[in-house]
N, C-alpha and C positions, 0 to 999 in steps of 0.2 A: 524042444529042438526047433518045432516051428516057430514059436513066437523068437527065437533067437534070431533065425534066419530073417522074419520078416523089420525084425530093430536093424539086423545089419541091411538091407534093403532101405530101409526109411534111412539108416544116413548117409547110404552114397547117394538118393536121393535130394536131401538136402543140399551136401557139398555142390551139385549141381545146379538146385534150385534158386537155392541164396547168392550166393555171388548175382548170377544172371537177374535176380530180384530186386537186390539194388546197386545195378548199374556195371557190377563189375565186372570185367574180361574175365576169363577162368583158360590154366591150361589146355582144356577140349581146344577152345575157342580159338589159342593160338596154331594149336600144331590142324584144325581146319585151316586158318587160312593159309597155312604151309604149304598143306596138300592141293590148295588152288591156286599156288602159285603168286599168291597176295603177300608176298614179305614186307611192302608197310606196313600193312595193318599187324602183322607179325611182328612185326620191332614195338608197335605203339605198345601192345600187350606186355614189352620186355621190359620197357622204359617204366610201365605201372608197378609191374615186381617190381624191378630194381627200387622205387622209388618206394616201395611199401615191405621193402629188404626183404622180397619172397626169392633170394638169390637160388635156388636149387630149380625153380622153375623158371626162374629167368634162363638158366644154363640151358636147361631141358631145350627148349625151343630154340636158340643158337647153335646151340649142338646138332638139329634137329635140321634148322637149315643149310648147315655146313653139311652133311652128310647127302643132303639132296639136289644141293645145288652147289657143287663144289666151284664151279667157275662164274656165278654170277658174278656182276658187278657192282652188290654189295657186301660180298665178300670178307673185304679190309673193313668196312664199316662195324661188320658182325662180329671177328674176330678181334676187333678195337673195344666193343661191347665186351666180350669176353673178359678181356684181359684186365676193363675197369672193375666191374664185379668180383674176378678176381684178389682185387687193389681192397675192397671195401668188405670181403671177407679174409682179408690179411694174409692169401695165401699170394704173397708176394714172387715165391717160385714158380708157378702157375702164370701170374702173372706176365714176369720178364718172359717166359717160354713161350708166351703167345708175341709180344713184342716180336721177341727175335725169329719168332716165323714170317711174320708183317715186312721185317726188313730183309728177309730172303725171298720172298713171294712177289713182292709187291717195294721191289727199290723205286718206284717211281710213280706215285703217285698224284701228283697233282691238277692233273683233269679231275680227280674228283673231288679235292678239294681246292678251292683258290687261293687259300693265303698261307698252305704249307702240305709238305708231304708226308704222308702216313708215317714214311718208313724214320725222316726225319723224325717227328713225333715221338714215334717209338723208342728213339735212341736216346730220349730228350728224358721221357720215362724210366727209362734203364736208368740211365746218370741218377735220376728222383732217388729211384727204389732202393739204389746200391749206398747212396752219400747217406755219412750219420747225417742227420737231421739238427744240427746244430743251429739251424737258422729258426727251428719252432719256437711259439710259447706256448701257454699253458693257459693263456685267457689274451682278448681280441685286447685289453688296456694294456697288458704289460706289453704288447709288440709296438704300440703305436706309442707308447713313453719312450722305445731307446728308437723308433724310427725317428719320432720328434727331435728328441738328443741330437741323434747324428746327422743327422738334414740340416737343424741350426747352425751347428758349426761347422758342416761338412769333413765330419769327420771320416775319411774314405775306409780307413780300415773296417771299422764298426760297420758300414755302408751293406761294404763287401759279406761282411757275415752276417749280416740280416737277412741278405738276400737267398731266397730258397737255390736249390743244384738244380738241376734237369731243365722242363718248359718253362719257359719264360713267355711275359709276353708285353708287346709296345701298340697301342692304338690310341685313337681319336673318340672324343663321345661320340656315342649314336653310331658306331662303326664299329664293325669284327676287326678285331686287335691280329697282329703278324706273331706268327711264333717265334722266339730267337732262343736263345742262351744264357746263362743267368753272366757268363763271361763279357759276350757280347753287349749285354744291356747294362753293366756294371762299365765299361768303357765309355757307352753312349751317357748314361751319367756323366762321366769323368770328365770328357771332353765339353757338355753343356755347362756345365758348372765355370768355366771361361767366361760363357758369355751372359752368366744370370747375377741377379741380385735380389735373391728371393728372402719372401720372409714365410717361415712355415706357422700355419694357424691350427684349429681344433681339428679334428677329425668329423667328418661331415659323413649323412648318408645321402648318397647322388644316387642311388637307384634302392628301390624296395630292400631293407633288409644287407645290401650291399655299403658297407664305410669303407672311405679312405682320408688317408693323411692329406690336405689340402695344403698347395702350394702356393703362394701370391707370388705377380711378378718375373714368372718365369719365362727364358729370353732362350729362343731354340732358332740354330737357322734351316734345319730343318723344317720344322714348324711355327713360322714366322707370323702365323696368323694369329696365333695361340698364346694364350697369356698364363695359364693356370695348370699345373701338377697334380694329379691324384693320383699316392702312391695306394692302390687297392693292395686288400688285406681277405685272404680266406680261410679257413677253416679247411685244413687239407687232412692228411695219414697223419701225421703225427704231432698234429697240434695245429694252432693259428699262424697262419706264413704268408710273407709278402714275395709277390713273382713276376706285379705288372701295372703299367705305369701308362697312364690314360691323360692325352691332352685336353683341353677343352678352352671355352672364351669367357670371360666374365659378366658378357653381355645374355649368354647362354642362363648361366645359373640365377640369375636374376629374373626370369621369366616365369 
């Protein structure tokens, strides 16, 4: 009976030792900084689950904070958290339910963020979670053959349904991209297409790990400084999905 008790001793032991031995945060660690009022350093810990899919204790400590600091101000950020995790253990009900608290809580957001508003965000999500997913593939080639297709001949219909439902997004290289609508940005297509005479090339990687469909030639008066289209491509819920569309200069990607 003792040597049982002292094995179970040696490995809550360990659970504690290893992690903190090489390098990593441990639950303890986060719900401390909780209790000192350290919610960065509390997210940083959440961000590492999340990203090493320890989603049960990523919860734990958001849950953790919501409970004790019900009105901070990052609040929406934490309950944004939630709701992704949520997203990437498929509990899509959960999900939306966090959403739709964000856009009763928090109709107005954007002091805290600058290029859109939580609650907008969230409704943009809903639209994601709720639409069949008709706009997926099932590998990064087959999206970027019928984007090719329908960009050469602009073909609008095809356009239209490649493009993912919910967040959307429009920016500049080197800049945080504007949220919009996959409606909205299917217009703004619609209406450039007037004033372009593009020729579509291979698919290129412009950032680590990140391809897009590259555009030549592209004529925006909007972005009049701007010669070039990359329709970016990612790996979302339910396959490979296109959602957002990034200017840049030619003089740029030659450097």
């Amino acid at each position: 009976m003792r040597m049982k008790t002292q094995i179970v001793w040696l490995f809550l032991l360990l659970i504690i030792i290893i992690p903190n031995a090489f390098g990593m945060d441990s639950l303890y660690d986060g719900l401390l900084f909780i209790d000192r009022g350290q919610i960065h350093e509390a997210m940083q810990i959440v961000y590492e689950f999340s990203f090493n899919e320890n989603y049960n204790d990523a919860l734990t400590l958001l849950n953790t904070i919501l409970e004790k600091y019900p009105f901070s101000r990052d609040r929406v950020n934490v309950m944004i958290q939630k709701a992704t995790i949520y997203e990437k253990m498929k509990q899509f009900k959960d999900a939306i339910t966090q959403y739709e608290a964000i856009m009763t809580l928090d109709p107005s957001t954007y002091d805290d963020h600058p290029y859109y508003s939580y609650a907008q965000f969230s409704q943009l999500r809903i639209d994601y979670l709720t639409s069949k997913p008709t706009w997926a593939r099932q590998s990064r080639e087959a999206l970027f053959t019928e984007l090719k297709s329908a960009f050469s001949t602009f073909d609008q219909e095809q356009i239209r349904f490649l493009l993912k439902k919910g967040d959307c997004y429009i920016g500049t290289m080197f800049s945080e991209p504007f949220l919009t609508n996959s409606d909205d940005l299917f217009l703004y297509l619609k209406a450039a297409y007037k004033n372009s005479n593009w020729s579509v090339k291979e698919p290129v990687e412009i950032w680590e790990d990140q391809w897009a469909l590259e555009i030549n030639n592209w004529k925006d008066s909007h972005y009049p400084d701007f010669d070039l289209l990359y329709l970016l491509i990612k790996e979302g819920l339910f396959g490979w999905e296109w959602g957002e569309i990034i200017f840049s200069k030619s003089e740029w990607m030659k450097e």
